[in-house]
C-alpha positions, 0 to 999 in steps of 0.5 A, a space after each residue: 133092425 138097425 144093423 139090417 138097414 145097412 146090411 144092403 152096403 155090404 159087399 156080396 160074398 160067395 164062399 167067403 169071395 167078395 163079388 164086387 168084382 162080378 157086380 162091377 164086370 156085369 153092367 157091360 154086359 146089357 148094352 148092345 154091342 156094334 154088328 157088322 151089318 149097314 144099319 143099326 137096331 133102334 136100341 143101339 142108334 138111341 145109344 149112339 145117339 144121347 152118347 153123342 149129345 152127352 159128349 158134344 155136351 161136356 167138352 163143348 167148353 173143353 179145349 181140343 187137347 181135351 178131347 181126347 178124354 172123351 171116350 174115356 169120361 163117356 164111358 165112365 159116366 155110362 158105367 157109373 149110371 148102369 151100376 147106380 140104375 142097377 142098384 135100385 133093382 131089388 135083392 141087388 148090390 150097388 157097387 157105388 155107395 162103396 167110397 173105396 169104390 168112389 175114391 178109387 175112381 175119382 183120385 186116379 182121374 183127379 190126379 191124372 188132369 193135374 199131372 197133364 196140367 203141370 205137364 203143359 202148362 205149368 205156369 198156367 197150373 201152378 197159378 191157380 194157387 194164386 190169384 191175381 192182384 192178391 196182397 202181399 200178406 195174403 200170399 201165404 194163406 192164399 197158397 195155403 187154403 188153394 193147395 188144400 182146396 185142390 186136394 179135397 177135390 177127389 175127396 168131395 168127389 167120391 163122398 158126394 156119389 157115396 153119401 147121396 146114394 147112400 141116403 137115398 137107399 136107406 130112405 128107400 128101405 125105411 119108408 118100404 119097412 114102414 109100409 109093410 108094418 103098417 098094411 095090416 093095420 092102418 091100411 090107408 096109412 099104408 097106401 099113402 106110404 107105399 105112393 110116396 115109396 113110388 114118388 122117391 123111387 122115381 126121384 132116386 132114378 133120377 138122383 141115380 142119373 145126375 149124380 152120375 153125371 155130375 161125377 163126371 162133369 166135375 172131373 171135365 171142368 177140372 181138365 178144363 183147368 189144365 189143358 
C-alpha cells in the first residue's frame, strides 16, 4: 500500500520505453493554433488575450532589454500549466513532479540570466555579491553566503514545483483511498471525506496554476537583476 502511493511518480513505460517524452510533446497539441482567416474563434482570442495580460504583467518592471524573453517565459509558464492541469486528470502522468524534470528547466534559464548579466553589465552582476556600506570584516562572509544564495536559486526553483505538487497528489490519493474504504461502512463519514476530496481538488487547480507561475515570476525578477 505504501509503495503504490507513489507509484503515480513514476514515469510511464511502453515495452520498457520511458513515455515522458510523449507526455511532454502532447500538451502542445490541445491549444488552437493561428488560421489564416481575418477573424479569430472566441477559444483563441481568449488565449491571446490572458497571454497578453500575463506577459504585459511580468515584464512591466523588466527593462526593454528583457523583453526579448517574453515568448520564451509565455511559453514556458503556458507549458508548465498544461502539464501541472493535465496531471490532475485520472490514470495520467505529471511530468512535473519529476525534479529532473524541474531542474532541468530551471538551472538552464537561471544560468542563462546570469551569463547576460555578467555579459552586460558585469560590474553591476558581480555587485550583488556585496552590499553597499558593508564592513570590511564582514566582506569575506558576505561574499560568501551571496555566492551560494545565487546558486541555490535553481535549486529552490525546481524543488519548490516538485515538493508542491507532489504533496498535493499524495493528499489527493490518500483522502480518495480513505474515502473508498470507508463508503461501505461509515457512509456519512465517506460523504464528508469525498466533499473535502472535492474542495482540495479545486485547490490543487489552483495550486497547479500559481505554482506555475511563480516558477516563472521567479525567473523574470532574476533577469530583472541582470539586464
Amino acid at each position: 500500500m505504501t509503495l503504490s502511493f507513489f507509484d503515480q511518480f513514476m514515469s510511464p513505460t511502453l515495452f520498457e520505453i520511458p513515455l515522458i517524452a510523449l507526455a511532454l510533446t502532447l500538451p502542445w497539441l490541445i491549444f488552437p493554433t493561428p488560421t489564416a482567416r481575418w477573424l479569430d474563434n472566441r477559444i483563441l482570442t481568449l488565449q491571446n488575450w490572458l497571454l497578453g495580460r500575463f506577459t504585459h504583467e511580468l515584464f512591466m518592471p523588466v527593462n526593454l532589454a528583457g523583453h526579448k524573453w517574453a515568448v520564451l517565459l509565455s511559453s514556458l509558464m503556458l507549458f508548465l500549466i498544461t502539464l501541472n492541469m493535465l496531471g490532475l486528470l485520472p490514470y495520467t502522468f505529471t511530468p512535473t513532479t519529476q525534479l529532473s524534470l524541474n531542474m532541468g528547466l530551471a538551472f538552464p534559464l537561471w544560468l542563462a540570466t546570469v551569463i547576460t548579466g555578467m555579459r552586460n553589465q558585469p560590474t553591476h552582476a558581480l555587485g550583488h555579491l556585496l552590499p553597499e556600506g558593508t564592513p570590511t570584516l564582514l566582506i569575506p562572509i558576505l561574499i560568501i553566503i551571496e555566492t551560494i544564495s545565487l546558486f541555490i536559486r535553481p535549486l529552490a526553483l525546481g524543488v519548490r514545483l516538485t515538493a508542491n505538487l507532489t504533496a498535493g497528489h499524495l493528499l489527493i490519493q490518500l483522502i480518495a483511498t480513505a474515502a473508498a474504504v470507508l463508503l461501505p461502512l461509515m457512509p456519512a463519514v465517506a460523504i464528508l471525506t469525498m466533499t473535502l476530496l472535492f474542495l482540495l481538488t479545486l485547490l490543487e487547480v489552483a495550486v497547479a496554476m500559481i505554482q506555475a507561475y511563480v516558477f516563472v515570476l521567479l525567473l523574470s525578477l532574476y533577469l530583472q537583476e541582470n539586464v
